[in-house]
N, C-alpha and C positions, 0 to 999 in steps of 0.2 A: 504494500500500500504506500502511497508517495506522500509523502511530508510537505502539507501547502506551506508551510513556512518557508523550507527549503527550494519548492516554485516559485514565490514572490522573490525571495530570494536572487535566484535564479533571473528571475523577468528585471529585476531592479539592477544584476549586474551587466543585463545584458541591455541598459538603458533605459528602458518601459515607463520609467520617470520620468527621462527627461525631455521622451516625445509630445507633442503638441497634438490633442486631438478633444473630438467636439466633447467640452462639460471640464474639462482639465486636462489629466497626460493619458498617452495611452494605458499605464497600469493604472490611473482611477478607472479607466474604460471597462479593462477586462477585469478587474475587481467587480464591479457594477454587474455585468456580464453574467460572471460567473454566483453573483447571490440574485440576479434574476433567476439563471439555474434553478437554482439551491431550494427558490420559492413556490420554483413550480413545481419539484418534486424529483428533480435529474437526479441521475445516481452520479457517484463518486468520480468516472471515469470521464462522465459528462460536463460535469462542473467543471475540473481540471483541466480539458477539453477548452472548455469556456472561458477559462482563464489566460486562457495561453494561445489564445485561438489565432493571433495575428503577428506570432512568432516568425514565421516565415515570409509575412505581409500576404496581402490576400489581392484578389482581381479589383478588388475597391479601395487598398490604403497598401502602396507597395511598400512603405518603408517594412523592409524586415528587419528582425532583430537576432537572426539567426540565419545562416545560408541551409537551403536545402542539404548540402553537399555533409551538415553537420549533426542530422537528427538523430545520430546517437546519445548527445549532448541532452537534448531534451527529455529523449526517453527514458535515460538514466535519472534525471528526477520527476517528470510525472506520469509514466509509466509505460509501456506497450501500448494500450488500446486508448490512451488517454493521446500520447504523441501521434496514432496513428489516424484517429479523428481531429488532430491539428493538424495533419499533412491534408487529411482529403478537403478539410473547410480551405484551408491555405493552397491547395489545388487546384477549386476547381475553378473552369470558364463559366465565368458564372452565365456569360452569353450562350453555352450550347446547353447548359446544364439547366436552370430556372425553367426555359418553356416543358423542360421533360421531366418535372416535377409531380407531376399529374399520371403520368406513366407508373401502370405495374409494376414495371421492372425498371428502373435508372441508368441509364448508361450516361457514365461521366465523362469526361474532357480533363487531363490533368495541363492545367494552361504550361507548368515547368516541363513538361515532355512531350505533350501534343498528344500520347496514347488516351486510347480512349476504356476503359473497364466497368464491370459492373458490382458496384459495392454492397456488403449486404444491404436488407432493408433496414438490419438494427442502426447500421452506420449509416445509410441516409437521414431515418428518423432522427439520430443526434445531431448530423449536421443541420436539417433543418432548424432542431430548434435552436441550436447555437446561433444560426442567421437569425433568427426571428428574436433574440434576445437581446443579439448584438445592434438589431436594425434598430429595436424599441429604443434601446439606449441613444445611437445617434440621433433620433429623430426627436426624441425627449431632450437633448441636448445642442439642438441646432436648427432652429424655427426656420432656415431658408431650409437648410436640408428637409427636414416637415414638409415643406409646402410643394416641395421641385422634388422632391419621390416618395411623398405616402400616398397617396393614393396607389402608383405601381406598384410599392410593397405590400400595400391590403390586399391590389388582385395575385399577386404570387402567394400571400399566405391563405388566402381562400381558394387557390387550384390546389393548395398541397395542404390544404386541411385536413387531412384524414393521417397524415404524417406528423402534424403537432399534438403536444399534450392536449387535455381540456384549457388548461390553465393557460399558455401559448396562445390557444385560441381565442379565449376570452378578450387576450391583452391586445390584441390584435384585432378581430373581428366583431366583438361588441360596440 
């Protein structure tokens, strides 16, 4: 089991502080993130997940804070399945990947390799909610961003509704 202390840790040596992102830095962000998680019910691996979700930068905030090339690093402190649902959030195209949300079966786009695979459904359902927790956040924290993409982000989270928690969905769709 990984040591969130030891991930903050981790996130603050590897700068997360002293990034600039909507509401204060990025680790206020994925703090935030990761106790939306926490309150919708995510398990352990998910949260951790949600913490660290923008390690490697993602298709919408490319500062990484970690090169691909290094995700041993990561895994060593928050875990297998927790770094390994920070590769897929931090991988995908979110252009090929979002309209295929609504799909049975998900086929991704990894934007770092261009291959394309198909991830469980447990790992989709996490990365979904990690997006939709991480989105509340910015959008809670940036009234032009609010206004110039929630509404797109309400219809991605109501194609992939059936992939959010209840709780997710609420925050989102109510």
């Amino acid at each position: 089991m990984a040591d969130r202390d030891e991930v903050l840790r981790f996130l603050r040596d590897h700068g997360a502080g002293e990034i600039a992102h909507p509401g204060g830095t990025l680790l206020e962000h994925l703090r935030r993130v990761a106790g939306l998680l926490a309150s919708w019910g995510a398990d352990e691996d998910v949260r951790l997940a949600g913490l660290c979700h923008a390690t490697y930068g993602t298709d919408g905030f490319d500062r990484a804070l970690l090169d691909v090339s290094r995700r041993a690093e990561l895994r060593a402190v928050a875990g297998e399945r927790a770094e390994r649902l920070v590769y897929l959030y931090g991988s995908l195209d979110r252009g090929f990947v979002y309209p295929r949300l609504r799909d049975p079966v998900v086929v991704v786009r990894d934007r770092f390799t261009g291959t394309e695979h198909e991830p469980s459904e447990e790992d989709i359902r996490a990365v979904v909610e990690i997006t939709a927790a991480n989105e509340l956040d910015v959008v809670g924290h940036n009234a032009d961003l609010a206004r110039r993409y929630g509404d797109q982000l309400t219809r991605l989270f109501e194609r992939c509704r059936g992939r959010l928690s209840a709780e997710a969905r609420k925050a989102w769709l109510s």
